[in-house]
VMD Tcl script that draws the C-alpha trace (Angstrom):
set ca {
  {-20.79 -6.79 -6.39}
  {-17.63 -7.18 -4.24}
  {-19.84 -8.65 -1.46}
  {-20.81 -11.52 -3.55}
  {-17.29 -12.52 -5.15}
  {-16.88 -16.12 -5.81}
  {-12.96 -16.55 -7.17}
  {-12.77 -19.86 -5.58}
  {-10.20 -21.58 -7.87}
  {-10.36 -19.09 -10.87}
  {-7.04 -17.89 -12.26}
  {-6.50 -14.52 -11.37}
  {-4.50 -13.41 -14.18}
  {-6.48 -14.83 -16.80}
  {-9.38 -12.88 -15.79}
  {-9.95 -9.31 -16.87}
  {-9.37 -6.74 -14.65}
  {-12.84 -5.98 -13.51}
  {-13.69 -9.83 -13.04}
  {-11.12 -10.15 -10.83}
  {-11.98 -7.55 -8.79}
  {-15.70 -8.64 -8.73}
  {-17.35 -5.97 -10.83}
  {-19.44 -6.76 -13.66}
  {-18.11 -5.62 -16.95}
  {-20.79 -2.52 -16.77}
  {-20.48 0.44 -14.76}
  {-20.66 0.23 -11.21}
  {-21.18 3.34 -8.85}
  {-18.18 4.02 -6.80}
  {-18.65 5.34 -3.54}
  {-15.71 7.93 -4.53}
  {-18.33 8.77 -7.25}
  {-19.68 12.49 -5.27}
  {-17.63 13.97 -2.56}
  {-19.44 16.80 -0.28}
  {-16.50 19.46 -1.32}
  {-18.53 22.05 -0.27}
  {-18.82 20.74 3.25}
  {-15.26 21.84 3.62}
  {-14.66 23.89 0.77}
  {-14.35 27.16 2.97}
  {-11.44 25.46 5.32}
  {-7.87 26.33 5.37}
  {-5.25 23.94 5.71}
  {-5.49 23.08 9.04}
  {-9.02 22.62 9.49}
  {-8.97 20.26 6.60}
  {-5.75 17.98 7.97}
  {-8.15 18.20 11.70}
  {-11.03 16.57 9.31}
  {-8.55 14.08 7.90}
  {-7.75 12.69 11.06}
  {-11.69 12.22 12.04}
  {-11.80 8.27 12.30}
  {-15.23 8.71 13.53}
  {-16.27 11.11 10.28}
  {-17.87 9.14 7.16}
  {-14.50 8.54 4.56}
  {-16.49 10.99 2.05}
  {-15.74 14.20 4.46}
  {-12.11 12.88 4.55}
  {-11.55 12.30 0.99}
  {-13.12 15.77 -0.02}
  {-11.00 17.46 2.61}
  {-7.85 15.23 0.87}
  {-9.19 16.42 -2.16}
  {-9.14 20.28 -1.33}
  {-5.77 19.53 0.18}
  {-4.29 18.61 -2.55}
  {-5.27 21.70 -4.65}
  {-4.49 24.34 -1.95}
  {-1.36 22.40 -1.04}
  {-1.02 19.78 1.26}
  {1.40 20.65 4.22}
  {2.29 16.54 4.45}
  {3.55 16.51 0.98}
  {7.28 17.69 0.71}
  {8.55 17.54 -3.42}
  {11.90 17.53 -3.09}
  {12.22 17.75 0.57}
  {12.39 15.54 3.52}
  {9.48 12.94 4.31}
  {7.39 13.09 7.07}
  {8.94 10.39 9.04}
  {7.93 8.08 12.17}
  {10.51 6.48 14.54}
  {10.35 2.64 14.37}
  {11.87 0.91 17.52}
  {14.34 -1.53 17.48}
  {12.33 -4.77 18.97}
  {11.90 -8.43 18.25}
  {8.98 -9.72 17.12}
  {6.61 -12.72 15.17}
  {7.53 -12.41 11.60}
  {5.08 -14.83 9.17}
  {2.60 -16.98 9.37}
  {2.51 -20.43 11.24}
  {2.04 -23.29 9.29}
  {-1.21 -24.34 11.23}
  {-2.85 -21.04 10.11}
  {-2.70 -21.59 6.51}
  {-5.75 -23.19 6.49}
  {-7.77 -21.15 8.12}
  {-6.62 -18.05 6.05}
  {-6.76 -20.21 2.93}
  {-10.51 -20.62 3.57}
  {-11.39 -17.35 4.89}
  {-9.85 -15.66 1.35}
  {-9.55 -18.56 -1.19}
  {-13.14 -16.95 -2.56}
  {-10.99 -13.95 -3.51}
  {-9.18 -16.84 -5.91}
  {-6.40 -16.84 -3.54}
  {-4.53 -20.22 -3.59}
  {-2.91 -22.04 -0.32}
  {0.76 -21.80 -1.90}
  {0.43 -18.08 -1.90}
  {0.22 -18.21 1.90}
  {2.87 -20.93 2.38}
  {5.28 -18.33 1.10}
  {4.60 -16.63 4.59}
  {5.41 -19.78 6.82}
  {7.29 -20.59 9.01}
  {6.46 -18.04 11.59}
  {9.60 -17.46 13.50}
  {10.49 -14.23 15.85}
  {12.74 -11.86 14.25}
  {15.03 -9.29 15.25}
  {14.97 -5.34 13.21}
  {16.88 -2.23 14.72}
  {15.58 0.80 15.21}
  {14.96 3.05 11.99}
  {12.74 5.55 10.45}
  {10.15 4.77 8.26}
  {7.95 7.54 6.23}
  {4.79 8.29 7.60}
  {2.72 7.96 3.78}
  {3.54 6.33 0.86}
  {5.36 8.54 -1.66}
  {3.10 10.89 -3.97}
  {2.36 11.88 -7.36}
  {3.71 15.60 -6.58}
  {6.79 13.99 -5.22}
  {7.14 11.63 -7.73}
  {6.79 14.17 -10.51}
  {9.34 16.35 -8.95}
  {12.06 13.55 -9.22}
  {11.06 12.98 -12.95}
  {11.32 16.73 -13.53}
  {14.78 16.92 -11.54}
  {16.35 13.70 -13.52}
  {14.25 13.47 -16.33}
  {14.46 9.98 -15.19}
  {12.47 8.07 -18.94}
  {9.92 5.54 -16.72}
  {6.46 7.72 -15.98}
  {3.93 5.52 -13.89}
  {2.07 3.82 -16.39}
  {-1.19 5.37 -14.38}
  {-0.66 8.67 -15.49}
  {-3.35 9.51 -18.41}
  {-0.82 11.56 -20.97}
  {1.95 11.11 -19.06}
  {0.32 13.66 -16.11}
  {-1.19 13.21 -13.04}
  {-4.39 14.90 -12.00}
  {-3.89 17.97 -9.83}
  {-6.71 16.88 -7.53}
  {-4.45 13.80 -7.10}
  {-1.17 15.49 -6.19}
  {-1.74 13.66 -2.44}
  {-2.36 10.45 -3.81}
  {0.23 7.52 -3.60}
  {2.18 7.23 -7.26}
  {1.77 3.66 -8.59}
  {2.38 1.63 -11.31}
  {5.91 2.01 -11.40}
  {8.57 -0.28 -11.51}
  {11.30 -1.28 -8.25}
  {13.88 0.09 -10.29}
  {12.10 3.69 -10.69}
  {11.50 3.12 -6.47}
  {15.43 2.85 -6.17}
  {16.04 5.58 -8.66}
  {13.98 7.91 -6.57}
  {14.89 7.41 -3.07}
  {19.02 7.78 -4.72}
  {17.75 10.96 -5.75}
  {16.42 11.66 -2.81}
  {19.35 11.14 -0.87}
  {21.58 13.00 -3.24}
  {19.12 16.07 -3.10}
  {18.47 16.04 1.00}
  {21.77 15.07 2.50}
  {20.23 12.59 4.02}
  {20.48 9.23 3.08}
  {16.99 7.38 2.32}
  {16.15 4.06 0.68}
  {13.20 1.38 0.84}
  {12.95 -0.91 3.90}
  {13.54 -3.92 4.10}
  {10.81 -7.13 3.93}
  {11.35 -7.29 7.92}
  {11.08 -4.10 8.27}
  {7.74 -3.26 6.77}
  {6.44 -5.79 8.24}
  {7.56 -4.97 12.05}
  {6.34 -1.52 10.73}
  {3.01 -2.77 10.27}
  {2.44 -5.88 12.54}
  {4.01 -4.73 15.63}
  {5.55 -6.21 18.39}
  {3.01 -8.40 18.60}
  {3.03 -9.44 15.39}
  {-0.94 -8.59 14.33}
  {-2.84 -9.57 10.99}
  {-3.79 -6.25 9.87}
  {-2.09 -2.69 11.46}
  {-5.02 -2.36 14.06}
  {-5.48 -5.38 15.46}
  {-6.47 -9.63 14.93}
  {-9.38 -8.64 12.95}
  {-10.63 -7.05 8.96}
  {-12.41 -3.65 9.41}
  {-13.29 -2.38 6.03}
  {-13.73 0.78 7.13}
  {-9.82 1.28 7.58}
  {-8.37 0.57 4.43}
  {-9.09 1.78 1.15}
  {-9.24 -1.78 -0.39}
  {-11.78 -3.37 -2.99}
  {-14.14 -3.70 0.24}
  {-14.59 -0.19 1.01}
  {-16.26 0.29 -2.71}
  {-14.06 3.27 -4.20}
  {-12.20 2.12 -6.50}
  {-9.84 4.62 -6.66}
  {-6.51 5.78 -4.61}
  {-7.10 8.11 -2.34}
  {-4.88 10.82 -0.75}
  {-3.08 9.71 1.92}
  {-3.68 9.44 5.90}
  {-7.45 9.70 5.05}
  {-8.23 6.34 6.93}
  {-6.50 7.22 10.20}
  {-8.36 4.67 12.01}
  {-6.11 2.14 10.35}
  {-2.73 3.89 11.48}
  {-0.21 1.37 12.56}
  {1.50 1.15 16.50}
  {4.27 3.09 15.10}
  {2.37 6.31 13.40}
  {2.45 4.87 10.05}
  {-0.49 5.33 7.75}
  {-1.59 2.99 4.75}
  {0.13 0.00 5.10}
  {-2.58 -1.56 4.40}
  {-4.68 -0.48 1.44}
  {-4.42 2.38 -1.03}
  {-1.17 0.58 -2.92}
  {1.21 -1.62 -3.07}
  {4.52 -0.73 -1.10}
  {7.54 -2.34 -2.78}
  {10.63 -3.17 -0.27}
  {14.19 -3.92 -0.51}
  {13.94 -7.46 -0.47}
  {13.61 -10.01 -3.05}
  {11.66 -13.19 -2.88}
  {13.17 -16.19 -1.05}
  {11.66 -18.59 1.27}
  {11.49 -18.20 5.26}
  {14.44 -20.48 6.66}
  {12.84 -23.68 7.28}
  {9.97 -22.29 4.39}
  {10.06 -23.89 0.84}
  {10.17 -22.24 -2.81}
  {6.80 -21.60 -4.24}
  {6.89 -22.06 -7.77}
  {3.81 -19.33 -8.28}
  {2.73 -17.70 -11.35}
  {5.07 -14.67 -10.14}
  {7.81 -16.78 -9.46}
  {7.51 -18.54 -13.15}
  {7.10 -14.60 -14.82}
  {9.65 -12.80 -12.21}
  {12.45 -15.96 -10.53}
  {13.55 -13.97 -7.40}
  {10.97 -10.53 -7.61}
  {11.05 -7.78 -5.59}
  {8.70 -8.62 -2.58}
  {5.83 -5.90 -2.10}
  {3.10 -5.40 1.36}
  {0.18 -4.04 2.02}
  {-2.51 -4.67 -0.63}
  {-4.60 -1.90 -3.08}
  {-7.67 -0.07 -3.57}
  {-8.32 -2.62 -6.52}
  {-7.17 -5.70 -4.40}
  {-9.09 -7.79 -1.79}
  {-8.61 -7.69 1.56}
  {-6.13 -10.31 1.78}
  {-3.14 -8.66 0.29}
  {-3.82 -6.07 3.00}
  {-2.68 -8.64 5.88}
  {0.16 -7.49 7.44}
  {2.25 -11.23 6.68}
  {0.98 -11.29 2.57}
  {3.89 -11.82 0.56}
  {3.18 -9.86 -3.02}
  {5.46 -8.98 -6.05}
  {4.94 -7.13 -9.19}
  {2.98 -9.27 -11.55}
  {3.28 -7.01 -15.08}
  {-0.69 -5.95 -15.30}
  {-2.71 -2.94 -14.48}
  {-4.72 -4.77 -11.97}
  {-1.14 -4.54 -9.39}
  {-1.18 -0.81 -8.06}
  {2.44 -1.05 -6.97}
  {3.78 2.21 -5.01}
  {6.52 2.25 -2.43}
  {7.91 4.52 1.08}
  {10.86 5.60 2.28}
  {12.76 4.52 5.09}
  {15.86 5.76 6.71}
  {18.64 4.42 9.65}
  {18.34 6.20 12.55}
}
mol new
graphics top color blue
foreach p $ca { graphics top sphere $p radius 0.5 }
foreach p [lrange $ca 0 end-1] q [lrange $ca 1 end] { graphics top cylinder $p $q radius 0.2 }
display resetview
């Protein structure tokens, strides 16, 4: 049961998959397990976007209105086309984590079988200055993904795909397991198809993105609410299609940064100025990796926190995805 993990000390990648997540090895019930599609089986489009964006509304109604969303069509998902986008002002703000913190988050999560170097990568917390850009709204799709691979016949399919395919139920879903060089690929792509030049943003700027001005913890505010974020706490154990936890919407419009996948940025591990090199287990696979935010349905809580400093560790148990951002 996820509300009885004990990690404390346990070496993540040398678990299976289910034991670090907390699961026995049986079969555990998702609550993703029965959706009440027929609640909102006779909606159109719009009613069922108006039912996504119910905060209030149990996350079943939401994902079964995802769910008939993304077999009608979702309106939100644009193969091919231009992103949804949010307007992220230029601003200064508290980027990291201070050094007297680590602690304190160190013992809140090190049950999870986080260590304290993996939250020294995050210090010092100094203020940091990002001008304005655009940032997309939800991570990118499986329906947008596949329509790059079928436009390019680019060779690297997300390793998630039974057969190579993605479910059709699952068109709204964020694509993951794919690799930073696929994320480039597709957002050159994009801007070649568009006119409009996209890429991924920037460490700083998915952070500011996130955090805000005021540099919070988790996109809502000081404190974890599992009801938010589709993370191991919330008991699905699944992706789910995106915007259905609207409650967890950041200052700036942006949904799922924290939860649902992995978002891979531009940057590459280094340490904060005044920050030292941690030597981690990703750092000893990867040297320099492409730094990734936000945390996963399959991950804990504490990858979700807006300052978590993440990279692609090659297993199944990392659901990496990515957005697209854009200069204003």
């Amino acid at each position: 049961m996820t509300s009885d993990v004990a990690l404390t000390d346990a070496d993540i990648n040398a678990l299976t998959d289910r034991a670090a997540m907390g699961l026995p090895e049986s079969y555990e019930v998702p609550a993703a397990e029965r959706l009440p599609i027929a609640d909102v089986l006779g909606d159109g489009p719009e009613a069922l976007l108006g039912a996504l964006d119910a905060a209030a509304g149990p996350v079943q109604t939401r994902l079964a209105a995802g769910t008939m969303l993304a077999l009608l069509g979702d309106p939100r998902v644009r193969p091919g086309g231009h992103p949804v986008m949010v307007d992220v002002p230029g601003g200064r703000f508290p980027m990291g984590t201070a050094d007297d913190d680590v602690d304190e988050l160190h013992a809140d999560t090190e049950r999870f079988g986080v260590r304290r170097d993996w939250i020294a990568k995050e210090c010092p917390r100094a203020e940091a200055v990002v001008r304005p850009f655009r940032i997309a709204a939800y991570p990118v799709t499986n329906a947008e993904y596949a329509a790059f691979l079928a436009d390019t016949a680019y060779p690297e399919l997300p390793t998630h795909w039974g057969y190579g395919r993605y479910h059709p139920a699952e068109a709204n879903h964020p694509v993951y397991t794919v690799t930073p060089r696929a994320a480039d690929a597709y957002t050159g792509w994009l801007t070649r198809r568009t006119g409009r030049a996209y890429r991924l943003p920037a460490e700083t700027e998915w952070e500011y993105a996130a955090a805000g001005p005021d540099g919070l913890r988790y996109p809502w505010g000081p404190r974890w609410l599992p009801d938010l974020a589709n993370t191991l706490e919330c008991r699905l154990m699944a992706s789910s299609p995106v915007g259905v936890f609207p409650g967890g919407r950041s200052w700036c419009g942006a949904y799922d940064l924290a939860g649902n996948v992995e978002e891979y940025t531009s940057s590459h591990y280094f340490p904060y100025p005044g920050g030292r090199l941690v030597e981690d287990d990703l750092y000893r696979r990867l040297g320099h990796y492409r730094i990734a935010r936000g945390g996963a349905f399959n991950r804990f809580r504490d990858l979700a926190r807006c300052q978590r400093r993440h990279g692609p560790y090659p297993r199944s148990l990392y659901a990496m995805g990515f957005r697209v951002a854009a200069d204003v």
